[in-house]
mmCIF file as Biopython writes it, N, C-alpha, C and O atoms, coordinates in Angstrom:
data_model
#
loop_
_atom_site.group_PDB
_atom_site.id
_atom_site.type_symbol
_atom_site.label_atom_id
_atom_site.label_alt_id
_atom_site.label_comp_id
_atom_site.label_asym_id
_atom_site.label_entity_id
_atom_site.label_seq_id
_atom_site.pdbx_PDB_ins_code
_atom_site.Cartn_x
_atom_site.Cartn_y
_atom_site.Cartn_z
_atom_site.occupancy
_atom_site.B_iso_or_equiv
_atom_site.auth_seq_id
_atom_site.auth_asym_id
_atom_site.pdbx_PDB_model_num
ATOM 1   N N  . UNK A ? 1  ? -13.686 20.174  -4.139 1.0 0.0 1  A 1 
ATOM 2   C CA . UNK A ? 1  ? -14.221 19.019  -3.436 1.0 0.0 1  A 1 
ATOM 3   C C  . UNK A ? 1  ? -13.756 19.108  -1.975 1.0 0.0 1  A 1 
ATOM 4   O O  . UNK A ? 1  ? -12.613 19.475  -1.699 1.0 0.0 1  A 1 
ATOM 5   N N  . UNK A ? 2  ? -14.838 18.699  -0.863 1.0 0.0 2  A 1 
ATOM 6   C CA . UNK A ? 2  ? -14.213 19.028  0.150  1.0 0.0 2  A 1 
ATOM 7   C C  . UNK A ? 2  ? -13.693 17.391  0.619  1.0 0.0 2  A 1 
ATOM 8   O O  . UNK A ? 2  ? -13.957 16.318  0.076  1.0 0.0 2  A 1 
ATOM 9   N N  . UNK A ? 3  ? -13.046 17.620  1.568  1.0 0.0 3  A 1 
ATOM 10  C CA . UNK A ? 3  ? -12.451 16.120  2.542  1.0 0.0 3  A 1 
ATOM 11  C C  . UNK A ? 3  ? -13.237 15.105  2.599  1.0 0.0 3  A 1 
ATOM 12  O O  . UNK A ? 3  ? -12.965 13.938  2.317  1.0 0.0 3  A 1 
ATOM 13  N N  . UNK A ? 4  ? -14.668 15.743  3.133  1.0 0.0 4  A 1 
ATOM 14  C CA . UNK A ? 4  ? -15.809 14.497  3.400  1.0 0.0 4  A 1 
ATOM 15  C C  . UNK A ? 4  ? -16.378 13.807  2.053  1.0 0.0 4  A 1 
ATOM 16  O O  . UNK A ? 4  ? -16.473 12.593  1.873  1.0 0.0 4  A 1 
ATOM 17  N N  . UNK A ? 5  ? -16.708 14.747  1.217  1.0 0.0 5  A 1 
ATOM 18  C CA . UNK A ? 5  ? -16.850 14.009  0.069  1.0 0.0 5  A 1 
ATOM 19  C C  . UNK A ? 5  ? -15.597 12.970  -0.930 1.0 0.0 5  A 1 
ATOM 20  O O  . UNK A ? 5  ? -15.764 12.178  -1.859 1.0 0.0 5  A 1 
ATOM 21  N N  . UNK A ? 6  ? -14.742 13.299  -0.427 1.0 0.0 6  A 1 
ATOM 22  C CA . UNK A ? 6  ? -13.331 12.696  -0.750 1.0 0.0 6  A 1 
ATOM 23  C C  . UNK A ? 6  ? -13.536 11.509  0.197  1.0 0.0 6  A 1 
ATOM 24  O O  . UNK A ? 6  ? -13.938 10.399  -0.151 1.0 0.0 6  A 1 
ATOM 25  N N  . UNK A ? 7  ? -13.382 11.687  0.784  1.0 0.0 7  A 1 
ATOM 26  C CA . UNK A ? 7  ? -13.663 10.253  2.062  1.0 0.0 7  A 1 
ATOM 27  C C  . UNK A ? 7  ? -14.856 9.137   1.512  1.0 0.0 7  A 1 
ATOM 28  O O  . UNK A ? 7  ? -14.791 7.965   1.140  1.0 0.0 7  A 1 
ATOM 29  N N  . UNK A ? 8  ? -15.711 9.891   1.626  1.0 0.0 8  A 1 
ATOM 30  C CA . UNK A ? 8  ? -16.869 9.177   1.037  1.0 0.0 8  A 1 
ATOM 31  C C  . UNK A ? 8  ? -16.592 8.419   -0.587 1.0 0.0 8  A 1 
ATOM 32  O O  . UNK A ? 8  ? -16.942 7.250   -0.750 1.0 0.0 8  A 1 
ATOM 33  N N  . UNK A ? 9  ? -16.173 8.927   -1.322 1.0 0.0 9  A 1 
ATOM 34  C CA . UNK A ? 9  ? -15.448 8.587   -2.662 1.0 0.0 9  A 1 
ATOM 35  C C  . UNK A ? 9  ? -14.514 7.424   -2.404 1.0 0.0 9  A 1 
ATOM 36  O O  . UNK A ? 9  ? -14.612 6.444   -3.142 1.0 0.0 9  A 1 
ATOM 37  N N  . UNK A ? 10 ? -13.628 7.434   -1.440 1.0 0.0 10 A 1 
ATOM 38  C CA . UNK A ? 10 ? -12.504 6.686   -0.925 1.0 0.0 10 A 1 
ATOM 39  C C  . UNK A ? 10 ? -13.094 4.968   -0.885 1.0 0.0 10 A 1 
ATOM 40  O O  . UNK A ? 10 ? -12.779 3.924   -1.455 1.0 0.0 10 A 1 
ATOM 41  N N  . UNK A ? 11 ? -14.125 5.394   0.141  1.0 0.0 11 A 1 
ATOM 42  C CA . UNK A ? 11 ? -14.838 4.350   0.641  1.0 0.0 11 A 1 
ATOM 43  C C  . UNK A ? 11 ? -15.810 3.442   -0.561 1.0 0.0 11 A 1 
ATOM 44  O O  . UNK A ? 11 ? -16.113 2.307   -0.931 1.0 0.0 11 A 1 
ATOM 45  N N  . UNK A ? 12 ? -15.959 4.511   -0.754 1.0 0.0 12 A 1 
ATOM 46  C CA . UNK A ? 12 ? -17.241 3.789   -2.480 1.0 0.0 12 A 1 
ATOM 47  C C  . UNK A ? 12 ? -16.010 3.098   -3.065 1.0 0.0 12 A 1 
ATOM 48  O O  . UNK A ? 12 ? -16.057 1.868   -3.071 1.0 0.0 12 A 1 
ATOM 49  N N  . UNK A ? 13 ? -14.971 3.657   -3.534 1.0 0.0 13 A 1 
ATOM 50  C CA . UNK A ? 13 ? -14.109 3.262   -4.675 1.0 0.0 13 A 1 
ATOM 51  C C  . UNK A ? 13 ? -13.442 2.028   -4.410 1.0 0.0 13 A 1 
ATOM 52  O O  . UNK A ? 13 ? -13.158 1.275   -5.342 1.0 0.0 13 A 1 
ATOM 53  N N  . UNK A ? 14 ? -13.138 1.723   -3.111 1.0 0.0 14 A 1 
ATOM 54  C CA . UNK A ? 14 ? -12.419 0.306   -2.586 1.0 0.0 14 A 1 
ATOM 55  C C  . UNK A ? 14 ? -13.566 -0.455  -2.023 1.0 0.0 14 A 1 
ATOM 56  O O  . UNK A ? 14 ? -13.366 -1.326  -1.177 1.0 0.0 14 A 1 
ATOM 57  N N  . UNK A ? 15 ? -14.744 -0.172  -2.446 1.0 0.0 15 A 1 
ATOM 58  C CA . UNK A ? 15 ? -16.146 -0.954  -1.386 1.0 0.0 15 A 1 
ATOM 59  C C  . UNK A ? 15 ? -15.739 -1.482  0.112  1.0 0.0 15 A 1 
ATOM 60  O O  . UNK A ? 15 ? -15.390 -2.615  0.444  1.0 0.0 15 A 1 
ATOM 61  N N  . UNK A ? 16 ? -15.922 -0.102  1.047  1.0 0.0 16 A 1 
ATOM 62  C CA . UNK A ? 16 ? -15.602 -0.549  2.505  1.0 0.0 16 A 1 
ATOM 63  C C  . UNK A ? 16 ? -15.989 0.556   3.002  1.0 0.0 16 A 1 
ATOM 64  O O  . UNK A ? 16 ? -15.341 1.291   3.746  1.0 0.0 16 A 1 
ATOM 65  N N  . UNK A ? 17 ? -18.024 0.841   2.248  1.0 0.0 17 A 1 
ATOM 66  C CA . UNK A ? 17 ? -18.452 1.863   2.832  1.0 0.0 17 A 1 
ATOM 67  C C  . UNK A ? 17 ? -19.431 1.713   3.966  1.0 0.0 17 A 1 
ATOM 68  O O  . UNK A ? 17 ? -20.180 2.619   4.331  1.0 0.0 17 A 1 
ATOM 69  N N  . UNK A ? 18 ? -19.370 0.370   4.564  1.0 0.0 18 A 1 
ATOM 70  C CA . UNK A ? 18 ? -19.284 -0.350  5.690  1.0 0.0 18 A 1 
ATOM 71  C C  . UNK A ? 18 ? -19.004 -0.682  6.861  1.0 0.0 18 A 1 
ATOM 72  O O  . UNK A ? 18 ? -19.669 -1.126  7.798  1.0 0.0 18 A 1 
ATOM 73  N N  . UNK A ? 19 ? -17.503 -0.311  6.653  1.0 0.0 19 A 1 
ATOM 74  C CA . UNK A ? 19 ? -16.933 -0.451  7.247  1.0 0.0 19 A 1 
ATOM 75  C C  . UNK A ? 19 ? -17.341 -0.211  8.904  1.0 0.0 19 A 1 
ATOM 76  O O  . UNK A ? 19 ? -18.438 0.055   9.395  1.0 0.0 19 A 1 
ATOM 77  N N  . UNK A ? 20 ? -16.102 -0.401  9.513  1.0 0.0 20 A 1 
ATOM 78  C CA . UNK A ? 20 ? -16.827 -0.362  11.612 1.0 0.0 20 A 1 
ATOM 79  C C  . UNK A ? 20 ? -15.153 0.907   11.345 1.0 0.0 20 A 1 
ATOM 80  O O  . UNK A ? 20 ? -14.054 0.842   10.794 1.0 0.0 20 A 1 
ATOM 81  N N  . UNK A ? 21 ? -16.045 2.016   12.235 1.0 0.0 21 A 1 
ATOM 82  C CA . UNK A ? 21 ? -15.686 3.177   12.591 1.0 0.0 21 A 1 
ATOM 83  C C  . UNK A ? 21 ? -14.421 2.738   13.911 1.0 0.0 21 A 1 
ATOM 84  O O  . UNK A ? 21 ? -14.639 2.051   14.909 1.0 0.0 21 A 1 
ATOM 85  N N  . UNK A ? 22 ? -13.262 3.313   13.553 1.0 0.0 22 A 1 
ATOM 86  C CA . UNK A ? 22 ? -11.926 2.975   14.837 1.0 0.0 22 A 1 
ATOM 87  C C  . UNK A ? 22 ? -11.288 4.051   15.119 1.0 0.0 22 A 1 
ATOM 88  O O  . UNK A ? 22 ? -10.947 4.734   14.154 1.0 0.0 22 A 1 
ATOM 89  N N  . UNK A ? 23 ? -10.939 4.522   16.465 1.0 0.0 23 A 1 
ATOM 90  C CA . UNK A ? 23 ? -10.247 5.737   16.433 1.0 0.0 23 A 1 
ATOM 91  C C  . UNK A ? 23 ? -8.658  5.676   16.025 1.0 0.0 23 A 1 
ATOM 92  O O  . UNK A ? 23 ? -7.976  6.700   16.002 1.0 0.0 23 A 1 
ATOM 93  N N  . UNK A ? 24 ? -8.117  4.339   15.694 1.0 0.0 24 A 1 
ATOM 94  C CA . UNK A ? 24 ? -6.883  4.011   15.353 1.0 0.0 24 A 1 
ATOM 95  C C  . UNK A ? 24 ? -6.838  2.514   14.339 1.0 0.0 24 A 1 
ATOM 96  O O  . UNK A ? 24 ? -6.815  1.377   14.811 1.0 0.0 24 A 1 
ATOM 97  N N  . UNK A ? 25 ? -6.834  2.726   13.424 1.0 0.0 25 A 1 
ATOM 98  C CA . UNK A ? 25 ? -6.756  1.870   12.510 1.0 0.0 25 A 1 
ATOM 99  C C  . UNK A ? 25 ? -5.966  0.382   12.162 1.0 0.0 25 A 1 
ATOM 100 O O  . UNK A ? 25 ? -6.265  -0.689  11.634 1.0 0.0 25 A 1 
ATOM 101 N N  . UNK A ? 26 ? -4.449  1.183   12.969 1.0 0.0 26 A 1 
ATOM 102 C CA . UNK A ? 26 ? -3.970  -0.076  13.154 1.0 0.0 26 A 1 
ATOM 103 C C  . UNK A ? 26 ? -2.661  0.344   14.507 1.0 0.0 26 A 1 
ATOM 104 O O  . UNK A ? 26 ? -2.111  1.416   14.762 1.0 0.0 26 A 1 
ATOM 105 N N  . UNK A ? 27 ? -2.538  -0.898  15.082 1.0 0.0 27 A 1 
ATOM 106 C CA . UNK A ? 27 ? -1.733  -1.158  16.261 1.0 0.0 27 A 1 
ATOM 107 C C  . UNK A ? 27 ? -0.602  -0.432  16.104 1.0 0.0 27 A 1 
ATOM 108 O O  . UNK A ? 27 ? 0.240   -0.628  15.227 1.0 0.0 27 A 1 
ATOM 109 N N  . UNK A ? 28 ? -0.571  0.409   16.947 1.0 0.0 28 A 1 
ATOM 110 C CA . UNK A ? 28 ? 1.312   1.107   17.552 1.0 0.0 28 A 1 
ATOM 111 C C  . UNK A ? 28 ? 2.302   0.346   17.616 1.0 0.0 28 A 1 
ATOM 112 O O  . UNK A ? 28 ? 2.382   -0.459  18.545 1.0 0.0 28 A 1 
ATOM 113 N N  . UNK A ? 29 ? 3.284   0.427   16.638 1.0 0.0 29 A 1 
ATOM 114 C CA . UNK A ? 29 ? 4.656   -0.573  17.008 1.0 0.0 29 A 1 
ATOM 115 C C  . UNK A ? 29 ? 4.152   -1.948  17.119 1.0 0.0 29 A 1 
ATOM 116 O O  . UNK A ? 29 ? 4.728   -2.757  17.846 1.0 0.0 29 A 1 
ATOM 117 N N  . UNK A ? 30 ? 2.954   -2.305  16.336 1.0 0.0 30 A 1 
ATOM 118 C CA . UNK A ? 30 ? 2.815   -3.581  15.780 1.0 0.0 30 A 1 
ATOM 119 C C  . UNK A ? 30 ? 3.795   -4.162  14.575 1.0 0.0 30 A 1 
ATOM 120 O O  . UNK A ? 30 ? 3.397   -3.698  13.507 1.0 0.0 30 A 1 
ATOM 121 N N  . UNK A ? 31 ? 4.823   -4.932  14.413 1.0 0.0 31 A 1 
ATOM 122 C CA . UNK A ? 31 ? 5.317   -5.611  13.664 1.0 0.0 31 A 1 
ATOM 123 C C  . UNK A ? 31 ? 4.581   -5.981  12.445 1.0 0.0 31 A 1 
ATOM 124 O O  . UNK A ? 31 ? 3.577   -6.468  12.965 1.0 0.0 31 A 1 
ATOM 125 N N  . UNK A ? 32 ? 4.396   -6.082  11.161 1.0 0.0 32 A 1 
ATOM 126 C CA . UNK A ? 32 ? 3.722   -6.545  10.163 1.0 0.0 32 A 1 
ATOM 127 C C  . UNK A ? 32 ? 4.572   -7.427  9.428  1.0 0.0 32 A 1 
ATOM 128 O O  . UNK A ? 32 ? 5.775   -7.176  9.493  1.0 0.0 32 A 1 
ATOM 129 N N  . UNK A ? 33 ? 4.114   -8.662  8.564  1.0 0.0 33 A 1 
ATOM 130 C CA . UNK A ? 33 ? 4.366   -9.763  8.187  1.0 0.0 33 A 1 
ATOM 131 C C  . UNK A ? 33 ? 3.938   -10.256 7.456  1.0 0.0 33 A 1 
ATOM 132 O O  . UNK A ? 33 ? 2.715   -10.137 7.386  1.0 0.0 33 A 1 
ATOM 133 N N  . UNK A ? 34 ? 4.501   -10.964 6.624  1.0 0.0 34 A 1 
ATOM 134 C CA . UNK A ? 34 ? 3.618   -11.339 5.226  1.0 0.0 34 A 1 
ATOM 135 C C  . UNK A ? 34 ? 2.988   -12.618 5.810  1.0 0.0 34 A 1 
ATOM 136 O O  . UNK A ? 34 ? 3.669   -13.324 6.553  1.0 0.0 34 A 1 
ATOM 137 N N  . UNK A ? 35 ? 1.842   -12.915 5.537  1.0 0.0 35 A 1 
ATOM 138 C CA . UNK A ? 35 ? 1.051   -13.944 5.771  1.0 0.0 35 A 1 
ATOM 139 C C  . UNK A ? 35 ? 0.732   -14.812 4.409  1.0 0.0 35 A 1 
ATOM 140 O O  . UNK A ? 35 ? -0.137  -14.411 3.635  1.0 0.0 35 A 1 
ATOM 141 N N  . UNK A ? 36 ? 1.371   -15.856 4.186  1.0 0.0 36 A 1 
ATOM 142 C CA . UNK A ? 36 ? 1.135   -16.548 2.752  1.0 0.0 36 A 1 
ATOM 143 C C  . UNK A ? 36 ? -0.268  -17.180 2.537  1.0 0.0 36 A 1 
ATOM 144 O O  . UNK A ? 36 ? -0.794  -17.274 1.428  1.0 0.0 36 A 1 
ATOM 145 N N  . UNK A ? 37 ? -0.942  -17.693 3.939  1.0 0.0 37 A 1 
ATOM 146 C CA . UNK A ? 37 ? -2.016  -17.965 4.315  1.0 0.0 37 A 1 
ATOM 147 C C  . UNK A ? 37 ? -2.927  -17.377 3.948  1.0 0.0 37 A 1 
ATOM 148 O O  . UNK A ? 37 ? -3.947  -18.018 3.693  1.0 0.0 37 A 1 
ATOM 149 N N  . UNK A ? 38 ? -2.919  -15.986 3.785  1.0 0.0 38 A 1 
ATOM 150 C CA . UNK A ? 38 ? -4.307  -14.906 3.624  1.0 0.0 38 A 1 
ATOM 151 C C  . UNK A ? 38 ? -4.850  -14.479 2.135  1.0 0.0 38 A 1 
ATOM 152 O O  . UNK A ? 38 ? -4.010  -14.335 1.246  1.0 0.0 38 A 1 
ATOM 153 N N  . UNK A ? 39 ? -5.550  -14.376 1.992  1.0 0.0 39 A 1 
ATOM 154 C CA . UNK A ? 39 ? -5.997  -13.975 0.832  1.0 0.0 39 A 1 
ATOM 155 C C  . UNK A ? 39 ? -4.888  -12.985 0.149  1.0 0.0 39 A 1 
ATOM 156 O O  . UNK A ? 39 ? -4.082  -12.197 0.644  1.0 0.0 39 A 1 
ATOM 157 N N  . UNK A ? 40 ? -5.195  -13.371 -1.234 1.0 0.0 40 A 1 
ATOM 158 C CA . UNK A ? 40 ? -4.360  -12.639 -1.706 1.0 0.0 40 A 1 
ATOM 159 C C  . UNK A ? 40 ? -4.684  -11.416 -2.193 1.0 0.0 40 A 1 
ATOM 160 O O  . UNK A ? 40 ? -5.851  -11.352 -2.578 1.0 0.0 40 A 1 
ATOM 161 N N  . UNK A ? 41 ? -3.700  -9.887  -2.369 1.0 0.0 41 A 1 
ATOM 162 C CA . UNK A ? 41 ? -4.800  -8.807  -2.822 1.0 0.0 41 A 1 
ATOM 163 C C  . UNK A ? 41 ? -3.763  -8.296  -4.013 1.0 0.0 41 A 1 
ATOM 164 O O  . UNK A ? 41 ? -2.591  -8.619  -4.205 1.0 0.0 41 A 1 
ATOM 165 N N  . UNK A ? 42 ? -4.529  -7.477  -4.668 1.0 0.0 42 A 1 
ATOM 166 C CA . UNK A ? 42 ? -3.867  -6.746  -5.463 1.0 0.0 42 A 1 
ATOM 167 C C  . UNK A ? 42 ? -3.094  -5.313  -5.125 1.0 0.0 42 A 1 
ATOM 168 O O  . UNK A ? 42 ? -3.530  -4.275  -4.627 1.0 0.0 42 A 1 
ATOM 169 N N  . UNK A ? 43 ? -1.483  -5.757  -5.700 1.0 0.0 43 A 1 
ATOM 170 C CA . UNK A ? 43 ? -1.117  -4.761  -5.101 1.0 0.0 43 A 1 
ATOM 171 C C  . UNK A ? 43 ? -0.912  -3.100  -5.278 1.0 0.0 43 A 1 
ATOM 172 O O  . UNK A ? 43 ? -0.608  -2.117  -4.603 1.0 0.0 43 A 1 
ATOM 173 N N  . UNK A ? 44 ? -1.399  -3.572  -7.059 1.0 0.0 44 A 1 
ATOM 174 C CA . UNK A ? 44 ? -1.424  -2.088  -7.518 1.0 0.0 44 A 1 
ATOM 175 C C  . UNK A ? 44 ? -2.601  -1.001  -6.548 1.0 0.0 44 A 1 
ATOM 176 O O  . UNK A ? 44 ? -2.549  0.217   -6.373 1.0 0.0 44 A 1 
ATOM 177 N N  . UNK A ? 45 ? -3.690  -2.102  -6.010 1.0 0.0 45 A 1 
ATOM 178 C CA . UNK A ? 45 ? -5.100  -1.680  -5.617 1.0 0.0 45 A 1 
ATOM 179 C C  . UNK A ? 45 ? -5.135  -1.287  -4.198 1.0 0.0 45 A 1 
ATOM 180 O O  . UNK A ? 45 ? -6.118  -0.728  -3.711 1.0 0.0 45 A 1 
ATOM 181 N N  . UNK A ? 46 ? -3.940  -1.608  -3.448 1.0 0.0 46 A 1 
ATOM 182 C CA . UNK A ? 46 ? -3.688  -1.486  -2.415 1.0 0.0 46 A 1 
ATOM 183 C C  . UNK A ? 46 ? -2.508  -0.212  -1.999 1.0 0.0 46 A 1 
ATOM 184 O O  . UNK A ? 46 ? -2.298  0.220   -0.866 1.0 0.0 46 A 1 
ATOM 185 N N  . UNK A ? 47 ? -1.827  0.223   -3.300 1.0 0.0 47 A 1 
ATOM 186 C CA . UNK A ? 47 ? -0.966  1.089   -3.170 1.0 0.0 47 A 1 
ATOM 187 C C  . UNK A ? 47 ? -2.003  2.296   -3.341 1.0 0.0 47 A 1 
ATOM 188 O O  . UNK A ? 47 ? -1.969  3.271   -2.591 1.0 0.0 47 A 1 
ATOM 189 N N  . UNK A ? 48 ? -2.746  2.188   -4.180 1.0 0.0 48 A 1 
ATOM 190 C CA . UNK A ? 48 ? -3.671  2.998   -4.512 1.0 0.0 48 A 1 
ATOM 191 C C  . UNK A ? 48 ? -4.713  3.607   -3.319 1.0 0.0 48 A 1 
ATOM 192 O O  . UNK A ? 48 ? -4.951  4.800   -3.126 1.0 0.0 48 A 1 
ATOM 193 N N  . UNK A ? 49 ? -5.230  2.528   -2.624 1.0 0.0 49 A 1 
ATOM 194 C CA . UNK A ? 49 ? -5.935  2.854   -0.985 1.0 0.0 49 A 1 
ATOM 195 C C  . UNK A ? 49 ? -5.052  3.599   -0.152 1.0 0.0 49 A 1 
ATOM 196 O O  . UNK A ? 49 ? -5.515  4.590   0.413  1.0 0.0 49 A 1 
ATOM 197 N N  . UNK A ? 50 ? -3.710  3.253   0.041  1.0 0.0 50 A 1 
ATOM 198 C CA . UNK A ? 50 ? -2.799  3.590   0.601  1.0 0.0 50 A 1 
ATOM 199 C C  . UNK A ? 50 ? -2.398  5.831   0.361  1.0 0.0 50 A 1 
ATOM 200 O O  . UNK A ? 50 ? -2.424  6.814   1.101  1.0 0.0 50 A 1 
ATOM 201 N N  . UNK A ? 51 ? -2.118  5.570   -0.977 1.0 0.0 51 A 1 
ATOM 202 C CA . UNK A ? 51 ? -2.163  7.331   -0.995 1.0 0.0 51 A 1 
ATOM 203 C C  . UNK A ? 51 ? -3.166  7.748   -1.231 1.0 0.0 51 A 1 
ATOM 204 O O  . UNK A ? 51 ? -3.160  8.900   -0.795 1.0 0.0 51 A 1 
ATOM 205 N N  . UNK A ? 52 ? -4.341  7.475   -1.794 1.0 0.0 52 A 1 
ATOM 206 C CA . UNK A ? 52 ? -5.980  7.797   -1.090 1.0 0.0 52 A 1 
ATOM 207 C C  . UNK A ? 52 ? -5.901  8.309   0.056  1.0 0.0 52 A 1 
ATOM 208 O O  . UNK A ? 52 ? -6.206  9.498   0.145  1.0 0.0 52 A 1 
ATOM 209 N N  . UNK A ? 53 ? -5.431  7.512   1.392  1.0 0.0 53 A 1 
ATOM 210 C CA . UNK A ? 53 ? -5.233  8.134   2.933  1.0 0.0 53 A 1 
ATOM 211 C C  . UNK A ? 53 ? -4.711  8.603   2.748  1.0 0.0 53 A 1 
ATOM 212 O O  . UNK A ? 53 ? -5.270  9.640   2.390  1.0 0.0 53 A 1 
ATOM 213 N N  . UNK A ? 54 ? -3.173  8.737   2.655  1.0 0.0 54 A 1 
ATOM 214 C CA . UNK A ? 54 ? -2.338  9.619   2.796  1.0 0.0 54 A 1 
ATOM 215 C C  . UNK A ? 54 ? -2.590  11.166  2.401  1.0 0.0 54 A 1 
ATOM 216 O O  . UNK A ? 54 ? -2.328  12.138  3.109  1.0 0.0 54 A 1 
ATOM 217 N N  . UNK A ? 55 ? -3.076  11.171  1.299  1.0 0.0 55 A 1 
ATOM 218 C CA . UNK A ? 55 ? -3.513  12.547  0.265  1.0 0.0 55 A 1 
ATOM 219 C C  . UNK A ? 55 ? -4.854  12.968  1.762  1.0 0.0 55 A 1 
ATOM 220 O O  . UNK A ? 55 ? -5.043  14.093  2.226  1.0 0.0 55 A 1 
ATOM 221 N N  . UNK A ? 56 ? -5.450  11.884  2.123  1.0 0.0 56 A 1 
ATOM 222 C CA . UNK A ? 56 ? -6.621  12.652  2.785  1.0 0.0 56 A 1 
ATOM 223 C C  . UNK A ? 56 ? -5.840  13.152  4.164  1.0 0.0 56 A 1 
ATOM 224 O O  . UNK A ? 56 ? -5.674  14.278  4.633  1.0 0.0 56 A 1 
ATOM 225 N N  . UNK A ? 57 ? -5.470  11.948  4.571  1.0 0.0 57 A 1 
ATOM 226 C CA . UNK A ? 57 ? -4.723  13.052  5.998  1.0 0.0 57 A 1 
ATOM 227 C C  . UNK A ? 57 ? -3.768  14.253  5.644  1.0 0.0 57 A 1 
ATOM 228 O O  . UNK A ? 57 ? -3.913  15.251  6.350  1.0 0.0 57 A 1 
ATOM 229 N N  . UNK A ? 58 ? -2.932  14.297  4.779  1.0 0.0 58 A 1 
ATOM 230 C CA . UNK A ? 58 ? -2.233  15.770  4.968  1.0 0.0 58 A 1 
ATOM 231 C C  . UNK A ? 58 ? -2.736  16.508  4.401  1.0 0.0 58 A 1 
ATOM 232 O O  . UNK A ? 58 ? -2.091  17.543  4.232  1.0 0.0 58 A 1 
ATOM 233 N N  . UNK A ? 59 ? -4.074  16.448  3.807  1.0 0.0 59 A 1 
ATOM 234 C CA . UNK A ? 59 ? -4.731  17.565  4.010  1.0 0.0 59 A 1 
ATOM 235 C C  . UNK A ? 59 ? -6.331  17.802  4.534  1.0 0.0 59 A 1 
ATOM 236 O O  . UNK A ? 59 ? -7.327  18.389  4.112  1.0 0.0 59 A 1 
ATOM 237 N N  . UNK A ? 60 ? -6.046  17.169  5.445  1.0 0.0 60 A 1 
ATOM 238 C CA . UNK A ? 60 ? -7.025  17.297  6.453  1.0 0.0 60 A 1 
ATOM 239 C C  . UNK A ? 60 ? -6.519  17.035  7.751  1.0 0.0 60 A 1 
ATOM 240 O O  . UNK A ? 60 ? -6.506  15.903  8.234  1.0 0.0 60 A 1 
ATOM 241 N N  . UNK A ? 61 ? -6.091  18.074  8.343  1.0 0.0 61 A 1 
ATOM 242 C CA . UNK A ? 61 ? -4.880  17.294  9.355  1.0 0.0 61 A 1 
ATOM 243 C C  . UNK A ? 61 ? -5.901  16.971  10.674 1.0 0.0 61 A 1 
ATOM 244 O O  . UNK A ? 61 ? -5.662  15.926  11.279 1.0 0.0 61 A 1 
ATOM 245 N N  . UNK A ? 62 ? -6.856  17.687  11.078 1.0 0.0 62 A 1 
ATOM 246 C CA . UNK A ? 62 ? -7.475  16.757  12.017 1.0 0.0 62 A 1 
ATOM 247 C C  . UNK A ? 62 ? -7.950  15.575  11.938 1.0 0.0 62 A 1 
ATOM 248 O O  . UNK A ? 62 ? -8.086  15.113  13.071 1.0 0.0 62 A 1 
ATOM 249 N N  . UNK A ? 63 ? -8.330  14.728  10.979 1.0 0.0 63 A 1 
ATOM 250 C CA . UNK A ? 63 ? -8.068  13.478  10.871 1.0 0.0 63 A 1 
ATOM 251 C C  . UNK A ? 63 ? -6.460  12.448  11.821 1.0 0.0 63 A 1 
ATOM 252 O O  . UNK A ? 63 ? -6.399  11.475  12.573 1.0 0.0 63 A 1 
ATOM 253 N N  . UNK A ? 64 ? -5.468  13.377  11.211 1.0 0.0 64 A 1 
ATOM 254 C CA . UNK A ? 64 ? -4.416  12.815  11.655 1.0 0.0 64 A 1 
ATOM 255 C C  . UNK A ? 64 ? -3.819  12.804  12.991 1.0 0.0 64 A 1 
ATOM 256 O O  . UNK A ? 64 ? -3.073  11.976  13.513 1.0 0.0 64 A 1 
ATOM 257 N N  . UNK A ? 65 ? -4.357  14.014  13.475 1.0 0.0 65 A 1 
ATOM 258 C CA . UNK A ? 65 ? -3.576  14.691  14.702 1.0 0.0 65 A 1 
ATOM 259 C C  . UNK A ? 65 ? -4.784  14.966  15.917 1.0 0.0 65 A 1 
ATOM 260 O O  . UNK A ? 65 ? -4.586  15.306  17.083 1.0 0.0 65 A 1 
ATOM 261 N N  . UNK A ? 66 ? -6.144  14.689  15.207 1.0 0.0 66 A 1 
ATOM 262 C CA . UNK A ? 66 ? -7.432  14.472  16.381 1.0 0.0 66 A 1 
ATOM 263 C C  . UNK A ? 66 ? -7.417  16.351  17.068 1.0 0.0 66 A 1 
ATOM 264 O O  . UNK A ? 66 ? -7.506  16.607  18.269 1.0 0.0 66 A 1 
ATOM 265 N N  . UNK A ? 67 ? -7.305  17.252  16.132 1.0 0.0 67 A 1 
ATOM 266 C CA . UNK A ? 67 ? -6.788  18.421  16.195 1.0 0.0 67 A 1 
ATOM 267 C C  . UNK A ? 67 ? -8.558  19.379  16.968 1.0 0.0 67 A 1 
ATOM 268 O O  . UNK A ? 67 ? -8.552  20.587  17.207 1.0 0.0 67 A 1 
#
């Protein structure tokens, strides 16, 4: 399987094949904080999105490094 189709899979599997295209996803040396206010998510489902990326950037390193 290559990267793009992995990506594409990524996106189907968490429905956020929608999504708006960013060259940086989230803020540099932004502080993060629990917000009790916000919707709540699941966290097994979110650990899961989480090494989804991870697995895709180290091995696809231009993703990571804009190579």
């Amino acid at each position: 399987m290559n990267q793009e189709k992995f990506a594409k899979e990524i996106l189907k599997k968490f429905k956020i094949e929608d999504c708006a295209i960013v060259n940086t996803l989230v803020e540099c040396r932004i502080k993060m904080s629990k917000n009790d206010k916000g919707e709540k998510i699941n966290s097994i489902t979110f650990k899961s999105l989480v090494r989804s990326l991870r697995y895709l950037t180290c091995t696809c390193l231009h993703i990571l490094f804009r190579i």
